[in-house]
N, C-alpha and C positions, 0 to 999 in steps of 0.2 A: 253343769249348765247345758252340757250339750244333750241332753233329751228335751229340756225346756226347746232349745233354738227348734232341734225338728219338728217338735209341737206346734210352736207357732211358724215355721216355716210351711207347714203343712194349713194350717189357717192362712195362714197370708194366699194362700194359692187358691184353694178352694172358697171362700169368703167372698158371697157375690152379694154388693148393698146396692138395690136399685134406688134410683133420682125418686121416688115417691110424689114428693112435692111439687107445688108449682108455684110461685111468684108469681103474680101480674104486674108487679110495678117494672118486674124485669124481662120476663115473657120466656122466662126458662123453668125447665125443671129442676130440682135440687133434692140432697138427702141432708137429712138431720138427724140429731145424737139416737131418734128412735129408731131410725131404719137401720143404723148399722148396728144396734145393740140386738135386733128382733132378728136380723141375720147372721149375725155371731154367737148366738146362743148352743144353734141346734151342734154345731162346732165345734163350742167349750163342752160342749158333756158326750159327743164322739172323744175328745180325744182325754175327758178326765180334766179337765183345767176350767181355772173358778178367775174370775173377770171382776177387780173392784176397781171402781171410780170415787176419788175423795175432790174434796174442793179446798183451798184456804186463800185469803185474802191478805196479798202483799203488799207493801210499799217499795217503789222502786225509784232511787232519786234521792235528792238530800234536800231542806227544808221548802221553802216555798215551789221547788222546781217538782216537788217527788209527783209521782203520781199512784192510784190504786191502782193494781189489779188484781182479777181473778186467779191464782193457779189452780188448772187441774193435773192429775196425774191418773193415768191410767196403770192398771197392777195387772198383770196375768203371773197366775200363782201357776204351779202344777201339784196336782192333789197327790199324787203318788211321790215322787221325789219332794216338794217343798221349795223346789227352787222357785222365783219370780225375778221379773223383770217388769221394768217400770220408762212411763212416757208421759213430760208434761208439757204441757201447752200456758200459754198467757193470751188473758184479753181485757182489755184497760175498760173500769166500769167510766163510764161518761157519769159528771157530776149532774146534768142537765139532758134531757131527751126527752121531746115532743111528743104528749099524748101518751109517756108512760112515767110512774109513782115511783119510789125507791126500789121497794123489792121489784119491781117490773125489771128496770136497769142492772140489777145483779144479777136477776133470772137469766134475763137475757146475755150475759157476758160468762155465767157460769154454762148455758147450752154451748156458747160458741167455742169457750176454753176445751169442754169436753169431747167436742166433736172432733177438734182435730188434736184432743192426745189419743185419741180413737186411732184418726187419719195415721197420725205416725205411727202409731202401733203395728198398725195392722197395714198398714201399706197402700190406702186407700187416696188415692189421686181425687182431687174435687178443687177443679180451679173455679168453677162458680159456685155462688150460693150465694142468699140474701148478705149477711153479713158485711162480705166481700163486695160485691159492688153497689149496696144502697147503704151499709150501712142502717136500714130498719130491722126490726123484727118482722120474719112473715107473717106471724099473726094482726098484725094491724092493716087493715084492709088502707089500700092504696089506690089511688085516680091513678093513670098516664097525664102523664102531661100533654095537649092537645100542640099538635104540630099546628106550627105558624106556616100558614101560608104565603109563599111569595109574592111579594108585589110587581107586578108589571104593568111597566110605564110605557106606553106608546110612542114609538119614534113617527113627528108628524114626517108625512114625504114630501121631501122637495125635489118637484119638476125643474129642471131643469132645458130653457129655451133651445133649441138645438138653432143655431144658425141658420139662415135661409141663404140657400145659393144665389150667388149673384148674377145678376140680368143683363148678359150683356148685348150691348144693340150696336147696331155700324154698319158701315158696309163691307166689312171682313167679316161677319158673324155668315153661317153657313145657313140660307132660305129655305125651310122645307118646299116652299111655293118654285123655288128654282131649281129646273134638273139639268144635271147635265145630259145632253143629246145622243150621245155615245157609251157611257155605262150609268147613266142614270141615277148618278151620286148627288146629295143635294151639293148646291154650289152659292157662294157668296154674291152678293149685290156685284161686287165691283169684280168678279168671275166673270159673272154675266154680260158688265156691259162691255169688259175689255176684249173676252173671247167675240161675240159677237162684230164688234169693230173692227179686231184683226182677223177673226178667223172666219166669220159671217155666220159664223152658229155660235149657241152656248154650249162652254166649255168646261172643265174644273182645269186646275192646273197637271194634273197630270198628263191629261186627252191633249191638252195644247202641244206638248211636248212632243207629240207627234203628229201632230196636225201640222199642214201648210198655211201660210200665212196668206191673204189674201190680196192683190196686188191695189195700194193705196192708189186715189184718183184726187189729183189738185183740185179738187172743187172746194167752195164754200159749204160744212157742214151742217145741216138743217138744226135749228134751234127746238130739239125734239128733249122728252122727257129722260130719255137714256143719255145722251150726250151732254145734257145737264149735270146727270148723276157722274157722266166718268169724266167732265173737268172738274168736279168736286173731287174727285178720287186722285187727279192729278194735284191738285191746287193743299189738300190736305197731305198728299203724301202717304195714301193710303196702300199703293199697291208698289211692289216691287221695291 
């Protein structure tokens, strides 16, 4: 046997089976039992050696559970020695399949058994191919199935009020209309009419702090619109 193994060691290396085919329900390329037989040929007769593929139909399982299938077996003989060696494959005929007749459904399970006692033979790696992931024959022409488009739902927007600052009024609130005389900072109502009283000008409370006080005079205070405002300021408790 050991001329046979270099025989086919020497096939297994040189043995290039291109993808051929194409699926569209899958969107790849793929080979089948003829690509790699039409590439192993020129091979088998460089090195002398004769390639049979046989089929027979098993049951595997015991009464209602068994089920069919295809065995193939691939044969590489060597014509000068005699020796052979041998590789089979299984593929379950489905009792039922869409769009094809009996013989269709063994056709098709006798390609696919064949292929890969091929595959093991010869050393041939094919993790895709119809079979394998649909399941159809690639002879029966196939749709894609049409992607679903996503739906999207609108998030309505919610505004949100932002609060409005609060307004506040008195006579601590600081008067754009009142400056102070000396650095020119606005100053409050009751600033103005306290610094003025004590100091004889308008003040803010910093300037006061260094200002002199003006010397008070015992008289009766004239019932004036300022003097109004700073017994309210005393009488509220406004200042100091």
């Amino acid at each position: 046997m050991q001329k046979l193994y270099k025989k086919l060691a020497l096939v297994q290396q040189e043995l290039k089976a291109p993808k051929s085919q194409f699926n569209k329900f899958g969107n790849y390329n793929y080979r089948n039992q003829e690509d790699i037989l039409e590439a192993v040929k020129p091979l088998l007769a460089k090195n002398n050696l004769t390639l049979i593929i046989s089929d027979e139909i098993a049951m595997f399982g015991y009464n209602s559970t068994g089920r069919w299938y295809v065995k193939a077996t691939a044969t590489l003989i060597d014509s000068e020695s005699g020796e052979q060696i041998s590789n089979t494959a299984l593929a379950r005929e489905e009792e039922i399949k869409r769009g094809m007749d009996g013989s269709q459904i063994t056709g098709a399970a006798s390609s696919y058994a064949r292929k890969y006692a091929l595959n093991g033979l010869f050393l041939i790696d094919d993790t895709k191919d119809s079979d394998y992931t649909n399941g159809i024959d690639p002879t029966l022409s196939s749709k894609p199935t049409p992607a679903v488009k996503p739906t999207v739902v609108a998030t309505p927007k919610v505004e949100v009020e932002q609060p409005k600052p609060a307004v506040t009024t008195g006579n601590n609130v600081p008067n754009p209309a009142f400056k102070c005389s000396k650095c020119s900072k606005a100053i409050t109502t009751a600033e103005k009419v306290y610094s003025k009283l004590q100091y004889g000008q308008e003040l803010c409370r910093d300037c006061q702090k260094t200002s002199t006080k003006i010397e008070k005079k015992k008289i009766e205070t004239p019932k004036t619109e300022e003097n109004e405002v700073w017994d309210s300021i005393l009488q509220e408790g406004e200042w100091h």
